[in-house]
Every structure is written in C-alpha cells, then in structure tokens.
N, C-alpha and C positions, 0 to 999 in steps of 0.2 A: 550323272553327267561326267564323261570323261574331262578332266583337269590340261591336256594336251594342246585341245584347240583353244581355250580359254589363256591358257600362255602364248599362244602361237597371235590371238588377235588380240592382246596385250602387247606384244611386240609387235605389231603389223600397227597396230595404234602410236607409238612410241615414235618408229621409222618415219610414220607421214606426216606427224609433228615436225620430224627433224628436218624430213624435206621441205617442207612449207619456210621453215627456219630457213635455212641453208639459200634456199629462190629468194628470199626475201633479202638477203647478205651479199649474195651477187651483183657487181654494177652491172647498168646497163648501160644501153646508150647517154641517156639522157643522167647518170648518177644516181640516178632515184634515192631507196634507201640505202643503196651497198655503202653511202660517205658514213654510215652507222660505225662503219668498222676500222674504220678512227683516215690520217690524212696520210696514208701509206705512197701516195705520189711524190708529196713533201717533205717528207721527215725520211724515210728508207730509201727512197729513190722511185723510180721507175720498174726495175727492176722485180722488186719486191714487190709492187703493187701486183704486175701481170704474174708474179708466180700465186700468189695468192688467191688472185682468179681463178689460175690453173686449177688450185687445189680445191678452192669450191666448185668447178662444174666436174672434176674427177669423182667429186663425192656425191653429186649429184644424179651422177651416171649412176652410180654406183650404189645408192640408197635405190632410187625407182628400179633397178634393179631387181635387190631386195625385197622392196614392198611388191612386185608384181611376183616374185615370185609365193611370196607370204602369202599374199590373197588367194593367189588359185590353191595352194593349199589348203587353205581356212576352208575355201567353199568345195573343195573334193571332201574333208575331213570332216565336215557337218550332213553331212548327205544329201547334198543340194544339188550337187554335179554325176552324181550315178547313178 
C-alpha cells in the first residue's frame, strides 16, 4: 500500500477537525458558541471583535477549500475516480 494517500487522508482528517472547530468559534446571530472565545466586544472593543470574525470566516474559506480540494485527491489516488 502506497504511504501517500494514507498521509494525504491523515491530513484531509486533521483539516475537517479544524473546520468543524473553527464553525463552532464563529459568532452567529444569536452568539451561540463563538462567546467561547472569551468577551472580545468588552475588553478589546468592537473593533477587535469584527476583525476576529474576519479572521475566522477567512480561514474558514480557506480550510473548505483545502479539504475539497484533499478529498478529490484522496478519491482520484485510491482508484475510485478512474
């Protein structure tokens, strides 16, 4: 068994951990869980709250990204897709 894709859906398992994290850390409307990520409205400002946001839905782009692009790999590299 090649070592390759077993790395590859080692890190495609890693990344969808991280996004699962990452959705779960983001506010929402209603505050949900994102107050997890301490009282950034209050203590830093406003300011810093909304760049923080920024930064979690940029990474969020930006992991699903990643993982879609991981998976069609994974499944062309196992032999599933040709």
């Amino acid at each position: 068994m090649n070592a390759i894709p077993i790395i590859i859906a080692v890190v495609d398992i890693l990344v969808c951990i991280g996004l699962v994290a990452l959705v779960i850390f983001q506010e929402g409307n209603a505050k949900g869980l994102g107050i997890i990520g301490g009282g950034a409205d209050t203590f830093f400002g406003k300011s810093k709250g909304r760049s923080i946001d920024r930064i979690l839905k940029r990474l969020t782009t930006v992991g699903a990204g990643v993982f879609a692009v991981l998976t069609v790999l994974l499944y062309l590299m196992t032999g599933r897709g040709g």
